[in-house]
Kinemage of the C-alpha trace (Angstrom):
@kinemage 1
@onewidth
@group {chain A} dominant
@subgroup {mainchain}
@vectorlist {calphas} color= white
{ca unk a 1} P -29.911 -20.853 -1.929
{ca unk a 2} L -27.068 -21.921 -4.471
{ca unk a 3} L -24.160 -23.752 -3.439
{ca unk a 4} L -20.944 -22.191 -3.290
{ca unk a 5} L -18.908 -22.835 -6.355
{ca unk a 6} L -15.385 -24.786 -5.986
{ca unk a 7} L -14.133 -24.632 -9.553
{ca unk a 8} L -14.127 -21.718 -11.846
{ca unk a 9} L -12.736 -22.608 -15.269
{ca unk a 10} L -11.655 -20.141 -17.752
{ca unk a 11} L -12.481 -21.040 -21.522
{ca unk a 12} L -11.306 -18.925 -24.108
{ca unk a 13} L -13.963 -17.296 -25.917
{ca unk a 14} L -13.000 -17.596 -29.320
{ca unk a 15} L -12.532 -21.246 -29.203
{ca unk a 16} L -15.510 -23.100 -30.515
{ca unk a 17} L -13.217 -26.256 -29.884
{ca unk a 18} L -13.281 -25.505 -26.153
{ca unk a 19} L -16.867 -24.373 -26.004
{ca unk a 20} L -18.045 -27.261 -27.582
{ca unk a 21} L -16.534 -29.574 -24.615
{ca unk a 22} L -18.219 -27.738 -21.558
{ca unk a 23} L -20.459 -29.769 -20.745
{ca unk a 24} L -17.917 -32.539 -19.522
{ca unk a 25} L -15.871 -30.248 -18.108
{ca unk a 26} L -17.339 -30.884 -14.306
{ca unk a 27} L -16.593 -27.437 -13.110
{ca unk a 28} L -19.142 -26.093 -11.169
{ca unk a 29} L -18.683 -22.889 -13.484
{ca unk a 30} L -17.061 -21.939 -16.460
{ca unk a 31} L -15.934 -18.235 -17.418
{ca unk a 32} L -15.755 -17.410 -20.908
{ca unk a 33} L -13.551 -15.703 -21.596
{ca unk a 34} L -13.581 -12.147 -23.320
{ca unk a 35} L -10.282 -10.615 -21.818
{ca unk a 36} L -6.588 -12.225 -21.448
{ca unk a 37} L -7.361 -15.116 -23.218
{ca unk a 38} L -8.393 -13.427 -26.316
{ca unk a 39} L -5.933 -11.425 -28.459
{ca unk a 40} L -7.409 -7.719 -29.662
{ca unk a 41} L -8.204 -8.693 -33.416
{ca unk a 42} L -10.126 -11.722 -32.283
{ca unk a 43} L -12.583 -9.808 -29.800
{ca unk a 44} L -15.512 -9.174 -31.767
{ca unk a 45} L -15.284 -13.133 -32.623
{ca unk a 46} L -15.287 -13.526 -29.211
{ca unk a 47} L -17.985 -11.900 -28.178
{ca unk a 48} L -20.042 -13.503 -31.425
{ca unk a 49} L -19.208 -17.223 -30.152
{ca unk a 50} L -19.873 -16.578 -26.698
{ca unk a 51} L -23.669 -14.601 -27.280
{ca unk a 52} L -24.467 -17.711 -29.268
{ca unk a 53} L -22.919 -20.316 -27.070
{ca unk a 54} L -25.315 -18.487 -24.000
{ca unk a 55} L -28.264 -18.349 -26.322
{ca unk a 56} L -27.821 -21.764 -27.392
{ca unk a 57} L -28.480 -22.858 -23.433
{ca unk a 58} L -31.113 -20.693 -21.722
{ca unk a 59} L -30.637 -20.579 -17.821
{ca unk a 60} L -32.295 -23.725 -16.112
{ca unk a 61} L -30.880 -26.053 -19.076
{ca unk a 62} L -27.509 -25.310 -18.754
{ca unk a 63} L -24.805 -28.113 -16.994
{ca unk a 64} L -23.030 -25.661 -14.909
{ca unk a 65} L -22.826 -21.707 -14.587
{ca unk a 66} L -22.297 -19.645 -17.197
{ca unk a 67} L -20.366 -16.763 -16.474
{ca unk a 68} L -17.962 -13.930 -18.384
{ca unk a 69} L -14.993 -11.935 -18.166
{ca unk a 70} L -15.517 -9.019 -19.583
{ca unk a 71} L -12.992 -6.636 -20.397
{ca unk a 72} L -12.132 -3.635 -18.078
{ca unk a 73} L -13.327 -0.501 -17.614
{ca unk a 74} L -9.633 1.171 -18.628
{ca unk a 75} L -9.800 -0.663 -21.967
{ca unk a 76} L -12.992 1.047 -23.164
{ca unk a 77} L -14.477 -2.492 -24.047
{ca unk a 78} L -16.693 -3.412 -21.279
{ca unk a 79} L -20.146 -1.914 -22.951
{ca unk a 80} L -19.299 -4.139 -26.146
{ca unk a 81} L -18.806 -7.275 -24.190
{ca unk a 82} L -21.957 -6.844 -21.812
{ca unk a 83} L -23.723 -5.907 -24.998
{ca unk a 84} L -23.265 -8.952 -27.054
{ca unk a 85} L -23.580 -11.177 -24.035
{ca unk a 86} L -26.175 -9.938 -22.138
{ca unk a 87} L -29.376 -11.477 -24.220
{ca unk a 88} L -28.018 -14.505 -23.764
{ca unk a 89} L -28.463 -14.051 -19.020
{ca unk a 90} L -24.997 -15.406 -18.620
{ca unk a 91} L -25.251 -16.420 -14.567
{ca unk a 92} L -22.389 -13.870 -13.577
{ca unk a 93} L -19.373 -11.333 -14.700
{ca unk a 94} L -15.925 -11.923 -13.521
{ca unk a 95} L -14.766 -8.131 -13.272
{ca unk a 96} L -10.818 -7.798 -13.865
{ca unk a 97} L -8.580 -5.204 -12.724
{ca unk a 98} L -11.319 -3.569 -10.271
{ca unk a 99} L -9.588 -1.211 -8.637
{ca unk a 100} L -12.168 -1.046 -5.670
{ca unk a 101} L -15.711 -1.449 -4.400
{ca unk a 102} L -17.069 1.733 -6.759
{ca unk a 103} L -16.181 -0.110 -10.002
{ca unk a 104} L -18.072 -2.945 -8.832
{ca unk a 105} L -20.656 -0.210 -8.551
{ca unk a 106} L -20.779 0.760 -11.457
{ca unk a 107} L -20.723 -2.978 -12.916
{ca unk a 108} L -23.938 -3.349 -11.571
{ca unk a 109} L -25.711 0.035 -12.217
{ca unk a 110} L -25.018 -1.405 -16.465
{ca unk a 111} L -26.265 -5.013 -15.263
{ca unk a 112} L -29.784 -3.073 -13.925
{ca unk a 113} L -30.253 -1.444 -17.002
{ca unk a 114} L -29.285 -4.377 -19.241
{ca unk a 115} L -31.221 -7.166 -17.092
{ca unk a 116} L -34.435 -4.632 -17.698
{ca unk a 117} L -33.419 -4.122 -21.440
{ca unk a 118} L -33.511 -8.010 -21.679
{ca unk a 119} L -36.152 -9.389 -19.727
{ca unk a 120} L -33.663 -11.002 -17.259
{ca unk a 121} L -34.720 -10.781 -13.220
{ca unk a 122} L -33.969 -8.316 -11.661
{ca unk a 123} L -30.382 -8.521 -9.562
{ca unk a 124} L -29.840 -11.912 -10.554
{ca unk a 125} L -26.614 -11.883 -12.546
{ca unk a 126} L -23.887 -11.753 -10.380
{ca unk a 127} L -20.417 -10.329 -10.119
{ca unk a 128} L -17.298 -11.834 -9.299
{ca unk a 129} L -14.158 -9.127 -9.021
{ca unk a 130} L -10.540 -9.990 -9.364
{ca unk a 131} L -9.495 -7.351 -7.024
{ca unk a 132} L -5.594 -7.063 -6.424
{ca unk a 133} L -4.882 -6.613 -10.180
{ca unk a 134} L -3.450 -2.937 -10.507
{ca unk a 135} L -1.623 -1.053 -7.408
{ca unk a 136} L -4.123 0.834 -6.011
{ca unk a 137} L -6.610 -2.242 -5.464
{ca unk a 138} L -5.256 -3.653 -2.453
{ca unk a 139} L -5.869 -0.433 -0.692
{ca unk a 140} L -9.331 -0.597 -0.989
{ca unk a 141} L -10.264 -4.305 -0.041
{ca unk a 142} L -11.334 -3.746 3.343
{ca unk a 143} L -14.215 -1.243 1.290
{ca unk a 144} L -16.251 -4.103 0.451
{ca unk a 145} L -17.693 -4.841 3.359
{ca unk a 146} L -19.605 -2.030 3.974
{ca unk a 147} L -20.570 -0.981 0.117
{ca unk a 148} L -23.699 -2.863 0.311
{ca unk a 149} L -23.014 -4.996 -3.174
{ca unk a 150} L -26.240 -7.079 -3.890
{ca unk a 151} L -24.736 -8.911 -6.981
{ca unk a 152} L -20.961 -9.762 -4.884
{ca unk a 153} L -20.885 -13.676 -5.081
{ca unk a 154} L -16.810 -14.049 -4.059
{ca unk a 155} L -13.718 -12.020 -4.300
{ca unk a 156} L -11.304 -13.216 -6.204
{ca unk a 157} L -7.297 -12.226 -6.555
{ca unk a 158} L -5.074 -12.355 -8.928
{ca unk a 159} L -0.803 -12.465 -9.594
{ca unk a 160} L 0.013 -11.775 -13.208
{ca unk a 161} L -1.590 -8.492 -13.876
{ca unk a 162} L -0.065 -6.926 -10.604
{ca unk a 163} L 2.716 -8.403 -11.123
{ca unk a 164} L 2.745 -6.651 -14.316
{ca unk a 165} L 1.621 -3.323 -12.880
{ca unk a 166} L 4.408 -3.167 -10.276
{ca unk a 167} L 7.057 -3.477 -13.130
{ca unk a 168} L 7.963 -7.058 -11.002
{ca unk a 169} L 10.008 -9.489 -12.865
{ca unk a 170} L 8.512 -12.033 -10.832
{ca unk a 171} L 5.624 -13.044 -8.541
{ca unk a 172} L 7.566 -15.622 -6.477
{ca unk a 173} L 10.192 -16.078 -4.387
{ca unk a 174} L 14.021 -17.929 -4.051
{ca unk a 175} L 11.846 -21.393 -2.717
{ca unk a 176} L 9.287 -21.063 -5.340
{ca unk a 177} L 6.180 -19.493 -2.996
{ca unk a 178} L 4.265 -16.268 -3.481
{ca unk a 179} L 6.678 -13.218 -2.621
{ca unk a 180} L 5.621 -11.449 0.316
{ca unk a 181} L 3.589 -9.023 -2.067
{ca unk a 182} L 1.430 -11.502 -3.263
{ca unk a 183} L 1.353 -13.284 0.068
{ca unk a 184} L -0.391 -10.179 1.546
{ca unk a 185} L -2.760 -8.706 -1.065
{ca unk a 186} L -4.003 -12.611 -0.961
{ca unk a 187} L -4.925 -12.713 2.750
{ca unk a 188} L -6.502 -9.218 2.344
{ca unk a 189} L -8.553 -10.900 -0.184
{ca unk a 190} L -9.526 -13.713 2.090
{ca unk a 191} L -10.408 -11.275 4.906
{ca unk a 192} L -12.741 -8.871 2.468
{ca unk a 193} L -14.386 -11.875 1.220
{ca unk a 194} L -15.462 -13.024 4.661
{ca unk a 195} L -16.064 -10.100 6.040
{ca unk a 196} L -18.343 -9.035 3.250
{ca unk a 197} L -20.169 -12.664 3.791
{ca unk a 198} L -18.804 -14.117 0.354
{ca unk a 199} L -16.842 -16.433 -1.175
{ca unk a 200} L -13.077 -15.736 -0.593
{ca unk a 201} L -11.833 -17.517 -4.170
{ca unk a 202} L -8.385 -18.519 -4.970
{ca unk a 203} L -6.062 -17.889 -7.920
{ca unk a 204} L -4.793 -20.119 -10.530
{ca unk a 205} L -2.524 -22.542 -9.929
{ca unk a 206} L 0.247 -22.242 -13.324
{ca unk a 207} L 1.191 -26.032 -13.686
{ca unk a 208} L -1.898 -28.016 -14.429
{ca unk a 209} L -0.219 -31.447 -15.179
{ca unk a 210} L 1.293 -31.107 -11.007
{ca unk a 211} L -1.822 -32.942 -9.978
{ca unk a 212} L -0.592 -33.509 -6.733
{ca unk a 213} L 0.764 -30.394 -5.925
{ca unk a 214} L -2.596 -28.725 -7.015
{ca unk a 215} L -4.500 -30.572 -4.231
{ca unk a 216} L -1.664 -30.348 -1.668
{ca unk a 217} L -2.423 -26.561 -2.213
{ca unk a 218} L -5.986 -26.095 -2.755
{ca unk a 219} L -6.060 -28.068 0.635
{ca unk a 220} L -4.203 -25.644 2.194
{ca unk a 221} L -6.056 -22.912 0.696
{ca unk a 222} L -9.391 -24.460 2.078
{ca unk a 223} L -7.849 -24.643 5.680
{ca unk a 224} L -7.238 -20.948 5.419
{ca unk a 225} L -10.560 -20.303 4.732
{ca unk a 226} L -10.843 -20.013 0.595
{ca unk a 227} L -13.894 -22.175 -0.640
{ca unk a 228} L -12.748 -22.125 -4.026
{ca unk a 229} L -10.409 -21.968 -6.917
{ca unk a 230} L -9.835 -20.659 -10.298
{ca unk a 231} L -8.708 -23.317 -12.796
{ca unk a 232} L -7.220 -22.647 -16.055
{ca unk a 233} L -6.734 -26.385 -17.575
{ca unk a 234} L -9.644 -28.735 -17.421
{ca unk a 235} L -7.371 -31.791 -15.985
{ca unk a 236} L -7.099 -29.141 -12.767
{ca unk a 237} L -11.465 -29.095 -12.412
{ca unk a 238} L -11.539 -32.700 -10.535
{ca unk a 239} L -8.538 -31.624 -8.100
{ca unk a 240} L -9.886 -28.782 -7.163
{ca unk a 241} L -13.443 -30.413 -6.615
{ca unk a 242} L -12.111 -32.590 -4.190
{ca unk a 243} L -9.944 -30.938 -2.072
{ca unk a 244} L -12.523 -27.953 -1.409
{ca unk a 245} L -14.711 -30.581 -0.025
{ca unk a 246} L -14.648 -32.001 3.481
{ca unk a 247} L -12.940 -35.254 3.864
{ca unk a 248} L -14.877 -37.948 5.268
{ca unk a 249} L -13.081 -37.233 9.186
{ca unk a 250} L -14.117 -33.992 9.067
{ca unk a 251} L -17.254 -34.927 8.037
{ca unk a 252} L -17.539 -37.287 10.666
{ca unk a 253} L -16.433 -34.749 13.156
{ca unk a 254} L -19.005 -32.407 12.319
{ca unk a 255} L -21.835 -35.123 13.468
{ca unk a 256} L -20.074 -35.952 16.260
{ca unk a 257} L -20.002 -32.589 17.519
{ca unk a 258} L -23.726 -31.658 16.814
{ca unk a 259} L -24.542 -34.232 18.359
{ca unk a 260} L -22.494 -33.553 21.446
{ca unk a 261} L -24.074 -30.477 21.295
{ca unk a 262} L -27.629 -31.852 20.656
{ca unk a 263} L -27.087 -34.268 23.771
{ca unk a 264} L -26.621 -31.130 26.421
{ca unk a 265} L -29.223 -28.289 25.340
{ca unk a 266} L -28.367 -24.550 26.176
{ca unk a 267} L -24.505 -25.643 26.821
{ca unk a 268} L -21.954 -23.295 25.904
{ca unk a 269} L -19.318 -26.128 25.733
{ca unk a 270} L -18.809 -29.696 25.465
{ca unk a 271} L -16.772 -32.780 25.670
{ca unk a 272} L -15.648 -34.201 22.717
{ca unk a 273} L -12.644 -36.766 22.843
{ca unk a 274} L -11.169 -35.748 25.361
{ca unk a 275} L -10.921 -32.012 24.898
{ca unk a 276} L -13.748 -29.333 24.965
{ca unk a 277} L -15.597 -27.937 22.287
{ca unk a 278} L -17.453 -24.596 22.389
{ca unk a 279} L -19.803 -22.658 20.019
{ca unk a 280} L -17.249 -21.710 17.297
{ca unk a 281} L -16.550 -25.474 17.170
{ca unk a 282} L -20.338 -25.917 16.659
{ca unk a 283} L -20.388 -23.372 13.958
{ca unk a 284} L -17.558 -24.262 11.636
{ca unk a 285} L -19.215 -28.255 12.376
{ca unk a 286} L -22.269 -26.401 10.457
{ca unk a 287} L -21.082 -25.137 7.584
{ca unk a 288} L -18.318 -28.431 7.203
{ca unk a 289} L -22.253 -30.317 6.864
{ca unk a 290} L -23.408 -27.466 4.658
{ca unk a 291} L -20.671 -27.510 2.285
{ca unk a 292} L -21.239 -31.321 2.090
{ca unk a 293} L -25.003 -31.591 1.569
{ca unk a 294} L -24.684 -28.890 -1.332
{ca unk a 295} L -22.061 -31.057 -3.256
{ca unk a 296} L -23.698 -35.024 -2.269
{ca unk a 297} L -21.322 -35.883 0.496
């Protein structure tokens, strides 16, 4: 099984400048980008630099994931990205603006045919949606969990675009924090991402030279339950690497309390320090271990 990615960062597609550098980047995926990032007239350039840039690095000699925004449906570009990038088996397709589980749907009804078309196996391209981007999205998060989406790796959210959509002159409010808007459409995120058993993925975080306040909030994010982060600047890749991992006390924890555990077989609870621990402890001790062995720690 793959290990759940931390970093996502976005490279725009129609810089060779910035494609030639992803290799260092560290992230444990980059998404080239066909969409925001790319102004109309330089599309088609786009998509040229980014077929070649996946065809110069066939899957199993590539330093991280390769994946693509696309454009959306709405836009009437999506067939001409996944055209000119599909030869190439780019590792997954960030889907923007889905406005529920059907478009994902439909995503991967094109990604059957073009896998086939292509040689690539079957089902394994996956698709990452950014699905609070237009007003009617948030309605239909808590549809994901029962669609039955083979290619879903996360669920992702986004502020800008709905921002935009809701004629909003701003995202945040009077201290500086998400409006309540944004507050909510993100936790319905987080809850369709678990309860559809995938990676609940955070948004952007504007300021990339606030170092500190990066990790202060991609720890946060991690204690709510996110395992992940988009990252649009690549001095943001190493912060957000960190802080989705466990610390060393949690770490430390985690042993302890599988080993409590271990120590009194068929127990329902335990002692630990003082206090008791029962099987929920046990299985967020699991995945804390998990989480580490994927990443070396």
């Amino acid at each position: 099984m793959r290990p759940p990615l931390r970093s996502f960062l976005f490279i725009p597609g129609d810089s060779e400048k910035k494609l030639a550098k992803v290799a260092g980047c560290g992230a444990d995926a980059v998404i080239l980008d066909l969409e925001d990032a790319v102004l109309p007239e330089n599309k088609p350039r786009a998509r040229a630099l980014v077929s070649a840039f996946l065809a110069a690095a066939p899957r199993g000699a590539r330093p991280t994931r390769y994946w693509v925004r696309v454009n959306p449906f709405d836009t009437g570009l999506m067939l001409q990205d996944l055209a000119a990038v599909m030869p190439g088996g780019p590792d997954g397709i960030m889907q923007p603006k889905t406005n529920g589980p059907e478009d994902v749907r439909r995503l991967s009804h094109y990604l059957d045919a073009l896998e086939a078309a292509h040689g690539i196996e079957a089902g394994s391209i996956q698709i990452l949606p950014v699905a609070t981007e237009t007003a009617v999205a948030p309605f239909t998060l808590g549809r994901f969990a029962d669609a039955g989406l083979e290619r879903l790796a996360g669920i992702t959210w986004g502020a800008e675009d709905l921002s935009t959509a809701l004629g909003a002159s701003t995202n945040l409010d009077a201290n500086g924090e998400w409006a309540f808007t944004y507050k909510m459409v993100r936790s319905l995120c987080l809850l369709a991402a678990h309860a559809s058993g995938v990676q609940a993925i955070d948004t952007l975080y504007v300021d990339f030279r606030d170092d500190a306040g990066l990790r202060a909030s991609c720890r946060a994010a991690r204690a709510e339950g996110f395992s992940g982060r988009v990252a649009i600047h690549p001095a943001q890749v190493a912060g957000i690497n960190d802080s989705f991992m466990p610390s060393a006390e949690e770490i430390d924890h985690a042993r302890r309390v599988l080993a409590a555990f271990a120590a009194s077989p068929g127990a329902g609870a335990v002692g630990l320090d003082g206090k008791m621990v029962d099987i929920p402890h046990l299985r967020q001790a699991e995945r804390v271990l998990a989480q580490a062995e994927a990443f070396g720690g």
